[in-house]
Every structure is written in structure tokens, then in C-alpha cells.
N, C-alpha and C positions, 0 to 999 in steps of 0.2 A: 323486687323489681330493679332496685337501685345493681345488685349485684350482675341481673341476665344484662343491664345496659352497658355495664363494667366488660364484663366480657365480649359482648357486641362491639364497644368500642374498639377494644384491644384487637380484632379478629380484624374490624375495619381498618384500622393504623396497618396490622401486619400484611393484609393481603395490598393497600396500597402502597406501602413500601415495597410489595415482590414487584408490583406491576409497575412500580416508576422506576426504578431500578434501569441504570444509564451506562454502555459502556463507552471507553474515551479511545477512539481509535485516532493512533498519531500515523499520517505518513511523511515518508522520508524517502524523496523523488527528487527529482531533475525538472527538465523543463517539460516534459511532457505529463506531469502532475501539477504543477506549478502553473500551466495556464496561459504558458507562454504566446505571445501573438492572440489571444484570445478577447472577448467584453469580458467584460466582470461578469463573475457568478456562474460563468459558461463552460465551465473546465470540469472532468470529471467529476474529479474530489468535490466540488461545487454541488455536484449531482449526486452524488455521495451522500454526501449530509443531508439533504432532503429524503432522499430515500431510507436513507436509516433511520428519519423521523427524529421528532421533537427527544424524547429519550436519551438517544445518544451522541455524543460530542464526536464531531471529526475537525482535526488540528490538523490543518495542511502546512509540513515546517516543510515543504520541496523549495530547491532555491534551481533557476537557473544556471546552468552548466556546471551543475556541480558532479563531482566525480567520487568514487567510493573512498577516496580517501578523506574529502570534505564530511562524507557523510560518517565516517570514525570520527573525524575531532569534533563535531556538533551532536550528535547522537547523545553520550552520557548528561549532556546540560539539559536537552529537549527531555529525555528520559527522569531526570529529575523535578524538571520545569512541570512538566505534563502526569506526570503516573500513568500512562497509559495500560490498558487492559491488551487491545493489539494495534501492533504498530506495520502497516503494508511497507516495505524496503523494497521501493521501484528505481536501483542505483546502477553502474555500469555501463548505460552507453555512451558516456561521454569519457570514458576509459578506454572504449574500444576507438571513437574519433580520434583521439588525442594518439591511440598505437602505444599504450599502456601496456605493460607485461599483465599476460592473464591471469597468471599465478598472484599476481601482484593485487587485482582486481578479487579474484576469489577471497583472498588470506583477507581482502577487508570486511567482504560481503559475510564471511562466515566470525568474524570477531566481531560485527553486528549482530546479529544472529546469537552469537554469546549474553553480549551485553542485554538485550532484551530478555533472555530468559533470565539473568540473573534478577532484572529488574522486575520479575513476575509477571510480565507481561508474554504475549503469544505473537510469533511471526509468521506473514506472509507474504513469501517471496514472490515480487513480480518481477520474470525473465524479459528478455529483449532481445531480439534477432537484429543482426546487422546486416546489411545491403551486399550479395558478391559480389561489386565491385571493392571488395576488402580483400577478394581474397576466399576460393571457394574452403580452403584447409582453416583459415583465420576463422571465416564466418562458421563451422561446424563445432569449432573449437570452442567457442564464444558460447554458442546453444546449450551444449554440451553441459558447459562451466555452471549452468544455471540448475538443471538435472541435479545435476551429478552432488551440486550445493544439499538441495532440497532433500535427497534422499541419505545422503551423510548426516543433515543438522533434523532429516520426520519434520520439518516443517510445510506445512502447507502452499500449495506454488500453485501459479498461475503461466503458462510456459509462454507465454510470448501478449504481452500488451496490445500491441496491434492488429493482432490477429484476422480481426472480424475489418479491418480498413487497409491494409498493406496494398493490398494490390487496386485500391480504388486512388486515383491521381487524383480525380477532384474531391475528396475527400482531406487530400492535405495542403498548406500553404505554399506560397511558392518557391518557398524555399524544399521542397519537398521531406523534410522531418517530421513538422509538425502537424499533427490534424487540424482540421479545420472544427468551429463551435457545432455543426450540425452532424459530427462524425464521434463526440462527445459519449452523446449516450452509448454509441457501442463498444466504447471503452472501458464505460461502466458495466456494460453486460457480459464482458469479458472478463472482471472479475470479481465482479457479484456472484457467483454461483459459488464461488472458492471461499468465499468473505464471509458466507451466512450462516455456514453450520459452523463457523469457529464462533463468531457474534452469540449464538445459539449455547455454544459451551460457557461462555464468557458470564451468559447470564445466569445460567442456573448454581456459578460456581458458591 
């Protein structure tokens, strides 16, 4: 008896260990991850975390207006800070506001893209489209840069953030960049489909 509960126990221990089993997804975003103009709690990444349930960690390190090269010299500290499993890199358009060389923007997004796999962790690139009032050759360029990343570093991409709200005005603030708290959730179903079978690898690893 003592022995069938010996292994009962242990069967119990091992199968709640598979099922608690938590991944720690870090992202590394700009203002439009970060929740800018937003309430508290309202911002994707926010929505995020609840949706990926009690189980898994989401670390939002996005800071306001930061640019891919902010997101190189913070990355290895968050990466050590955090161990993240996967890390979403939503960086770049405030590269393109600013009229940043692209090349310049790419060489950081894909030496991110480095550093996370060194660090064992898995990336997923969120693209961003820019406005043609940039410039219809700039703004192709810019799309492009994002592609063209993802299928050089096989990492997984999400091609444009805004996708599902771009062409909705009342959707964004008045500054027209930023979405508004009730344009939120589509931001998250934007890259929730891309998010779930990596989550999915992550766990069975």
C-alpha cells in the first residue's frame, strides 16, 4: 500500500509540475507597447498577461520613445534580469520619426534578434508600417526591413502592429500615433495568433 501511494504521489508531483509549468515572456517596445496616453492596466501587453493566464509571466520593459539603438544597450541587462523563454521586439518606429538610416535601424533589430537566441530564449518580431506622408520609397523600405529581418534571422513575425486599427481615426489619440484603450484588444489579436504556437513550443521544451 505504502509503495502504490509512493508512486501515486510521485505521478502527482510530476504531472503538476508539467501542468504549472510557466513561460516568462519579456517585451522590448516603444510607446505603443508601453501604454502610452493609456489607464493603467489598458495597454495590450496588459491584456497580454491576463490572456496568457496565471502560469505565465509577461514583463513589459517597453519604454516610451525609445529607438533600436536604446533597445541594444538595455536588452542584455533585461535578458539577464528576466531569463526570458520569449521575448516580442516591437522597436523601430521611432527610428523611422527620428529619419534614422535603415540600415542603421535593421543592424540593431537583427544584433537583438542575436542576443536573445544566445540567451536561449525565442523571438518575435513585431513590424510597423509608417505613414506615406514619409515618403512612398521610405515607407516601402521601412516594410520591407521588417520581412526581410524575419526571414534572414526564421524568426517568427507579426508584419504590421496596427493592422486591424490603422485606418480607424477614432481608434487613435489625438495625436494620431497612438491607439486609443478600446482599440487595445485588437492589437492583441494581432499578435496573438503568432504568439501561441511559439508559447506552445516553449512549453513542451
Amino acid at each position: 500500500m505504502r509503495v502504490f501511494l509512493s508512486w501515486w504521489m510521485l505521478g502527482a508531483s510530476l504531472l503538476l509540475a508539467q501542468n504549472s509549468y510557466g513561460a516568462t515572456i519579456l517585451v522590448m517596445g516603444d510607446s505603443l507597447s508601453a501604454g502610452y496616453g493609456l489607464p493603467k492596466d489598458t495597454g495590450w501587453v496588459d491584456l497580454l498577461a491576463r490572456k496568457a493566464g496565471a502560469r505565465h509571466t509577461v514583463i513589459n520593459a517597453s519604454v516610451s520613445g525609445e529607438t533600436s539603438a536604446g533597445g541594444v544597450a538595455r536588452l542584455p541587462q533585461a535578458l539577464a534580469k528576466h531569463q526570458p523563454d520569449i521575448v516580442l521586439l516591437e522597436l523601430g518606429a521611432n527610428d523611422a520619426l527620428r529619419g534614422l538610416p535603415l540600415q542603421a535601424t535593421q543592424n540593431n533589430l537583427q544584433r537583438m534578434i542575436e542576443q536573445i537566441a544566445q540567451a536561449g530564449a525565442k523571438t518575435v518580431l513585431i513590424g510597423i508600417q509608417i505613414p506615406p506622408n514619409y515618403g512612398r520609397q521610405y515607407q516601402q523600405k521601412f516594410s520591407q526591413m521588417y520581412q526581410e529581418l524575419a526571414s534572414l534571422e526564421k524568426v517568427p513575425f507579426v508584419p504590421f502592429l496596427l493592422a486591424k486599427v490603422a485606418n480607424r481615426k477614432d481608434l487613435f489619440q489625438p495625436d494620431g500615433l497612438h491607439p486609443v484603450a478600446k482599440a487595445q484588444p485588437l492589437l492583441l489579436d494581432t499578435v496573438w495568433p503568432v504568439l501561441r504556437p511559439v508559447l506552445k513550443t516553449v512549453k513542451d521544451k
